[in-house]
TORGU-180893 format. One record per residue: x, y, z of N, C-alpha, C, CB in turn; residue in one letter. Coordinates in steps of 0.02 Angstrom, whole numbers, plus 50000, padded with zeros to 5 digits. Glycine has a CB too. Example, Ala and Ser with C-alpha at 12.3 -4.5 7.8 and 13.67 -1.06 7.14 Angstrom:
506604971650390506154977550390506604983550390505654977650452A/506424988850354506844994750357506455000250394507044997050286S/
END
This chain:
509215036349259508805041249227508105038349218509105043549159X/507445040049241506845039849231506705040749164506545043949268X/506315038249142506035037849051505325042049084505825026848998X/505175043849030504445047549033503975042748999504425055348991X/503295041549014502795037948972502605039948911502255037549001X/502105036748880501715038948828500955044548865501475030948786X/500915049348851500455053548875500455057548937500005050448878X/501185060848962501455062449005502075061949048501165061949019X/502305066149090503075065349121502805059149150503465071949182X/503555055349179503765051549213503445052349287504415051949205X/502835046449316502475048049382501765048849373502735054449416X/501545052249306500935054049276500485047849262501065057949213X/500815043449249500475038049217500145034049279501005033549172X/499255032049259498775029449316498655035449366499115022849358X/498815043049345498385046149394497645044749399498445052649385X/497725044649458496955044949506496745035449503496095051749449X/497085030149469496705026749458496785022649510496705024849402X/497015022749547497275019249633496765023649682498345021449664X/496205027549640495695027949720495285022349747495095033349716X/495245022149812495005017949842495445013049865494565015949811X/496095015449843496655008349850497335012049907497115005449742X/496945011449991497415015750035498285014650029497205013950113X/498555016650034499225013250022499405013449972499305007550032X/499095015949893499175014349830499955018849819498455016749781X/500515017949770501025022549777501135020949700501635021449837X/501575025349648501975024349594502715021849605501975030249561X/502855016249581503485016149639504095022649563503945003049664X/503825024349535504085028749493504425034449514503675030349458X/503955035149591503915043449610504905044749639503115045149700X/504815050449647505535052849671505795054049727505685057649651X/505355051349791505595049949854506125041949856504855049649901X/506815042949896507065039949907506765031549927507335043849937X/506995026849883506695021049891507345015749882506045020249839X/507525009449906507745004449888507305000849851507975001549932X/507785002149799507354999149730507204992049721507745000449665X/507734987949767507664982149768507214980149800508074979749782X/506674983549854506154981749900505904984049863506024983049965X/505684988449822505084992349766505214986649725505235001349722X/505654983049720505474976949638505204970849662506274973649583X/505474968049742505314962349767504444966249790505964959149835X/504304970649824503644970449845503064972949770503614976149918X/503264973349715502924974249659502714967249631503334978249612X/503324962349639503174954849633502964951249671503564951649621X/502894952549740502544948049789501704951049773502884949249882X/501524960449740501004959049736500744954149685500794963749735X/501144956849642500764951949552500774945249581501414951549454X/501244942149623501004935449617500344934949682501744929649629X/500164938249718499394937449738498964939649689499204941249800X/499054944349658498484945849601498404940649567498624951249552X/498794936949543498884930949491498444922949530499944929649479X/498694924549601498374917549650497744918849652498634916249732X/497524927949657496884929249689496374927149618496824938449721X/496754929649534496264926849477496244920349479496434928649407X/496554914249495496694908149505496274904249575497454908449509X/495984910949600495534904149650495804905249742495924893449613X/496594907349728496944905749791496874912249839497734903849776X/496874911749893496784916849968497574916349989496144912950046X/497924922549974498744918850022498364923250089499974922849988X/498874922850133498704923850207499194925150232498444918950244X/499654927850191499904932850234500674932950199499834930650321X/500834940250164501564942950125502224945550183501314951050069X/502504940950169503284945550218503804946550160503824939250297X/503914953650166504524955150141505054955650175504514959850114X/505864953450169506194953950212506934954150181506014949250258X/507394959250204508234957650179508434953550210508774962650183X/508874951050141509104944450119509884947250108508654940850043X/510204941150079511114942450068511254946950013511574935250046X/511564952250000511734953049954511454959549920511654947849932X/510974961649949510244967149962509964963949911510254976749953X/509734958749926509244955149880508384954249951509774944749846X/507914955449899507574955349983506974945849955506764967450010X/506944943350025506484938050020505704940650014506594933550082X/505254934849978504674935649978504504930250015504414936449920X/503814930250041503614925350075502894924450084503894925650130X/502474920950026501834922450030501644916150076501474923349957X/501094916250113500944909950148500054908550134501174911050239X/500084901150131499254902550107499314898950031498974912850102X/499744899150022499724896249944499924889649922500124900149904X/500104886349975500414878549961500854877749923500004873849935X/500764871749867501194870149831501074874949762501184862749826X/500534876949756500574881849702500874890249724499774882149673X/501354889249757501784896249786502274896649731502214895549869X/502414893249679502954891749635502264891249579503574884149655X/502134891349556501584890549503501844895349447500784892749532X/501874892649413502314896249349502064901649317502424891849293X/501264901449328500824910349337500994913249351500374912849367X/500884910049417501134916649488501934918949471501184911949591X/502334914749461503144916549439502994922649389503644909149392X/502834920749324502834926449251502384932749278502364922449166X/501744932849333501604939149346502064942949391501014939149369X/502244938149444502934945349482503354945349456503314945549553X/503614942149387504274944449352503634949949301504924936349300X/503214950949285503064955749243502844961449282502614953749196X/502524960549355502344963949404502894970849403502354958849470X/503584966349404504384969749430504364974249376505204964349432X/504124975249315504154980049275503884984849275504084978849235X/503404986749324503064991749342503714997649369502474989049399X/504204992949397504594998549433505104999949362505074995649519X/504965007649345505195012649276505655015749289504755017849248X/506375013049338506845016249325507515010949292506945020149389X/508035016749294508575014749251509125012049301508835020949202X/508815009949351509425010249402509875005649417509245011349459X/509325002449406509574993149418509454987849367509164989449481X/509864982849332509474978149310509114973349339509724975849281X/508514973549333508114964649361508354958749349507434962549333X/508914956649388508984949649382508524946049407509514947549406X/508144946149466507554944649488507044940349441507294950849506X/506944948049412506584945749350506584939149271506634951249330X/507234939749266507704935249236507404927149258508534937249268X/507444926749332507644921649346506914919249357508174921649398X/506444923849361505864921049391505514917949306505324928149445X/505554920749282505304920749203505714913949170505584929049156X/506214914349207506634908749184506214902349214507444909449214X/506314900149268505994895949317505344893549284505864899949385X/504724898749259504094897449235504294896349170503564902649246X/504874896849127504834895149059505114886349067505374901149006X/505524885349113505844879249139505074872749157506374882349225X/504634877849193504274873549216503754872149151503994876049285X/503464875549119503264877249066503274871748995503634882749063X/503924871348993504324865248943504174868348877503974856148946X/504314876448858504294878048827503594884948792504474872748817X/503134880848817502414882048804502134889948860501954873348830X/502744894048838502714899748884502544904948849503294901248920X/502274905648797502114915248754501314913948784502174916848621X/500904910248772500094910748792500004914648871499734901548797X/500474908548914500394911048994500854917949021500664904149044X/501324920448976501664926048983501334933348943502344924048958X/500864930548902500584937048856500204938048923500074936148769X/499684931848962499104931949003499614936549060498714923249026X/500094934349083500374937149142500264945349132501184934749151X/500574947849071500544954349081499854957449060501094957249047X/499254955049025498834957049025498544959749099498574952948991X/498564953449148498404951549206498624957949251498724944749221X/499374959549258499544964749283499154971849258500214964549272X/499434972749184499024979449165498374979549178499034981149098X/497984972949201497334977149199497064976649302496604971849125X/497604974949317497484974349391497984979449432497614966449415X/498254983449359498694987049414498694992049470499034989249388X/498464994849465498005000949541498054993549610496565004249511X/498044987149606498014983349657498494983249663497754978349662X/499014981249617499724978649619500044983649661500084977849547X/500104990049612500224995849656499994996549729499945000849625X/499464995249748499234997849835499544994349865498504997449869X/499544984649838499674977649885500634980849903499554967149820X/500894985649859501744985049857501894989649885502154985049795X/501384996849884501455003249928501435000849999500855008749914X/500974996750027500814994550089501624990350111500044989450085X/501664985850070502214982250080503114985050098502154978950022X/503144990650070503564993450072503984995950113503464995450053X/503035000850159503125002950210503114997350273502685007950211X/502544993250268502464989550345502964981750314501304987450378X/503144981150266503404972750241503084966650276504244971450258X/502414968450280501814962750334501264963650314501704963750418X/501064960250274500204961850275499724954850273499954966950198X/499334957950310499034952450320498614949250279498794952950366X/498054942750305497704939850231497194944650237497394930950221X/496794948050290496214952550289496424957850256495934954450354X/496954960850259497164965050244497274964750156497664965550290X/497424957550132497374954750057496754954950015497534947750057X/496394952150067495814950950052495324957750044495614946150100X/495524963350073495094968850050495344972550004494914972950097X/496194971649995496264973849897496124970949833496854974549876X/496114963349873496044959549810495374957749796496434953549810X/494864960649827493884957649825493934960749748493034962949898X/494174966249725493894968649658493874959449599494644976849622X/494334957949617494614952549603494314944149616495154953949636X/494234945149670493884938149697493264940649708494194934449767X/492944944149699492134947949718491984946349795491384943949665X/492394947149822492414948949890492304942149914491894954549916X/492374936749900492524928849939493194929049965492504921549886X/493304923850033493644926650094494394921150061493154924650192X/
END
């Protein structure tokens, strides 16, 4: 069952605010979706949004099924900070964008887990920041996961022109 927002039905919420953002989608809406690719490509965006406030260019997102209908992420471009305990708490807060009742996020669980692990405790400051980070980048999050969904490939040019709001257009 879909929940409805504060200030309108369920779907309403961020109208119009994804213009300029091709690809932008609600993954809320009521066309048939595997929810599990709507939660993995909602977290592969937040964690570029999170690399792109942090400095980093990834170069290139693959989404792909995995065992279990669990789907892989695969950002490239990001080195050893691909695990960065940021980047972890924004695509586990990213994954909350998707507002249905359908599934639980273990996903989520585990990623939040991982950055509280790495963390050593010292996780409410960088987890309040995570979701600030999302809510106020979300119209990107949204386009980077609409795109993803459909093509599960995008490239870094292709990163790099959702995420300039972000990086002020450095490559």
């Amino acid at each position: 069952m879909r929940r409805d927002r504060p200030g309108g039905p369920a779907g309403s919420h961020g109208a119009g605010e994804t213009e300029g953002f091709a690809g932008a989608f609600d993954p809320r809406d009521t066309s048939p979706r595997d929810h599990g690719q709507v939660s993995a490509a909602l977290c592969a965006a937040g964690r570029c949004v999170a690399a792109a406030e942090h400095g980093l260019h990834p170069a290139e997102i693959t989404l792909s099924p995995g065992a279990g209908g669990h789907w892989r992420i695969q950002i490239d471009g990001l080195g050893s900070r691909a695990h960065d305990p940021r980047l972890l708490l924004a695509g586990a807060a990213a994954r909350g964008l998707r507002d249905d009742d359908e599934d639980f996020d273990l996903e989520a669980v585990v990623e939040s887990g991982l950055a509280i692990i790495a963390l050593q405790g010292d996780f409410g400051p960088p987890l309040v920041a995570a979701i600030k980070l999302i809510g106020r980048h979300e119209p990107i999050v949204r386009a980077i996961a609409g795109q993803l969904t459909v093509k599960q490939v995008m490239t870094g040019e292709e990163l790099a022109t959702l995420l300039r709001p972000i990086t002020g257009g450095t490559p």
